[in-house]
N, C-alpha and C positions, 0 to 999 in steps of 0.2 A: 816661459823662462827667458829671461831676459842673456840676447848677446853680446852687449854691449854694458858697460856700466854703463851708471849715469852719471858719474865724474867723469869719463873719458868723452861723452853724449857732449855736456858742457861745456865739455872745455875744449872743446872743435867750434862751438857755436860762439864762443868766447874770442877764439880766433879767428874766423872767416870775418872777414870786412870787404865793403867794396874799394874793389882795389882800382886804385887811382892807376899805378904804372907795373906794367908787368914786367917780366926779363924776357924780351923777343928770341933768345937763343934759348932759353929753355919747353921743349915739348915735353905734353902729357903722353905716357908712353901708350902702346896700342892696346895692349892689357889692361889699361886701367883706362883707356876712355871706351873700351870694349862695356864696363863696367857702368859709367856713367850716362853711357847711349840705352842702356837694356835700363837703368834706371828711369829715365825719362819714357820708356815703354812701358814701364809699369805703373808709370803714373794713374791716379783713380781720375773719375769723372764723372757725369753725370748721367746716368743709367746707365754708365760704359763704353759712353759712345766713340769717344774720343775723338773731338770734331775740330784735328791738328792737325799738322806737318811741321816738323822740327828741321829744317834745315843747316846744315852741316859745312860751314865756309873755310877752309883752310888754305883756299890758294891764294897765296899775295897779294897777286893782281886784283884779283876782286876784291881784296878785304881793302885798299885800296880804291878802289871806286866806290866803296861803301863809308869812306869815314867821311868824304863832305855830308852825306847824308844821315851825318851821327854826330852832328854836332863840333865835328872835327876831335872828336875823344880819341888819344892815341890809341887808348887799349885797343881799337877795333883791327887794328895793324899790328900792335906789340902779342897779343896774348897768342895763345895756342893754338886754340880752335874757338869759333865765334858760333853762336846757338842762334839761328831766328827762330821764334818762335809765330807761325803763322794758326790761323783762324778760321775754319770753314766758313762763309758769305752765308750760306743758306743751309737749310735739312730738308731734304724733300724723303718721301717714301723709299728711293733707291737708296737713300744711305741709309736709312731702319733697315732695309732687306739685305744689305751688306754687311750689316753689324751681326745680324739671326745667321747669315750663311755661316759667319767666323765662331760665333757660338756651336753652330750644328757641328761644324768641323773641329772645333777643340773638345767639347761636353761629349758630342756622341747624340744629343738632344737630335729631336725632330721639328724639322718647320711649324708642324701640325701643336706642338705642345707648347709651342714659344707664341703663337698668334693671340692670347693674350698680351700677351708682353708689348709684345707688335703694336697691336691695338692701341696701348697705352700712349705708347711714345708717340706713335704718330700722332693721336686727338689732343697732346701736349705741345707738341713741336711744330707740327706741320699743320695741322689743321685749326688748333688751339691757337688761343688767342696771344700765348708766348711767343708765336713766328712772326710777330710785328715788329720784336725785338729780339730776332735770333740769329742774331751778328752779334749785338753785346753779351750774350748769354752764351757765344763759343768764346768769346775773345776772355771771358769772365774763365773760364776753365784752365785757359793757357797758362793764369797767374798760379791754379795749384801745381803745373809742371815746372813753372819757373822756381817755387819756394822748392818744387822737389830737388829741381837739377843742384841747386846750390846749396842744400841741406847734405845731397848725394854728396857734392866734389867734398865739401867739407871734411866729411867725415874719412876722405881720401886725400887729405889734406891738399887739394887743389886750389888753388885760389878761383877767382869769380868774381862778376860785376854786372849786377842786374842794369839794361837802358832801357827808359822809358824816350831818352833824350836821343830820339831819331826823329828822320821820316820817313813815314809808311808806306807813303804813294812813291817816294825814290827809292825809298826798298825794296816796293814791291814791284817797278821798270826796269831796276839794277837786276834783279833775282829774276826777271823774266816771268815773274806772278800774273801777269793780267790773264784773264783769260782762263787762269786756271779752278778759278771758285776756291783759291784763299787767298788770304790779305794777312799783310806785316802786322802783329799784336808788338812784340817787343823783343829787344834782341841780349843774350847773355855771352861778354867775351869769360874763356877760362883758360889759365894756364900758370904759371907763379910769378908770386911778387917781385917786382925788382927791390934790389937790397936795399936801394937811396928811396926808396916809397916812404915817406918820410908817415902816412896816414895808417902804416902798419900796426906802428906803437903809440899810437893815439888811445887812450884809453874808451870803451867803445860807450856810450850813450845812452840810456833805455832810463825810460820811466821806473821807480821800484813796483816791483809786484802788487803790492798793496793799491795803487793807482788804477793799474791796468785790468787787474783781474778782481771778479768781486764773486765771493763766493754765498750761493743763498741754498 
């Protein structure tokens, strides 16, 4: 059963844009970024792993030593709260057996009946011939939590602004990342538009359906 129409679904998706200039005096209240933090927790992944760390920037000063490293895009000092989205470097065995411990601990399940499962992931990841490229294969995961976060604020009428227009190695020296086995994927400012955002009421863009989607 559907909670949502799909006129109201629409026409959230119709309105969110990436927003060029936010209103620095207006925050997302704690309730409602309560809301869009447990969103980006729920985000899906592949086998579950969830091989992130979202960090969370709202203090000035940093968000300030972050925008030469953004391009110099004001939103990363105007908006609310700034999103990095980081990337586990590697999957070794200990992160399989940390992922089973969080399974045993939520499900009630046993080590013993997941070692299948176990098995899998690891002869895919870690010992499989995917762990050649399994930095692009975590960094590839991040982009379904970024479509989530900004699918989320939308529908709470937040504004948002997906960057790909950083850098990763100064983000990830600014954020103190070295050393810690993730690296900067992309960073998402959110918080609302400024009223003179002149790319608000821009009429939004897309291909017709008929283009994009081919039904067989």
């Amino acid at each position: 059963m559907s909670t949502i129409s799909g006129e109201s679904l629409l026409q959230q998706l119709t309105w969110r844009y990436a927003t060029k200039k936010f209103d620095s005096s207006k925050k997302i209240s704690a309730a409602d970024w309560a809301v869009i933090e447990q969103a980006l927790v729920l985000t899906p992944s592949s086998y579950g792993l969830q091989p992130w760390k979202f960090i969370v920037v709202t203090d000035p000063a940093l968000k300030t030593k972050l925008r030469p490293a953004s391009w110099n895009q004001s939103q990363v000092e105007d908006c609310s709260h700034l999103v990095v989205l980081t990337a586990k470097q590697d999957i070794t065995e200990a992160d399989v057996d940390r992922f089973i411990a969080r399974i045993v601990e939520v499900r009630g399940a046993t080590v013993e009946s997941l070692a299948g499962y176990k098995g899998y992931m690891v002869g895919d990841l870690v010992k499989g011939s995917r762990h050649a490229i399994i930095q692009e294969w975590a960094a590839r995961q991040t982009y379904i939590a970024l479509g989530n976060l900004m699918t989320s604020a939308a529908l709470l009428g937040v504004d948002a602004c997906p960057f790909e227009g950083i850098e990763p190695a100064k983000y990830d020296e600014i954020l103190g990342l070295k050393g810690s086995g993730f690296t900067t994927i992309s960073a998402c400012p959110l918080g609302y538009r400024a009223a003179d955002d002149k790319y608000a009421s821009v009429p939004k863009v897309r291909f017709e359906a008929k283009v994009v989607v081919e039904h067989r």
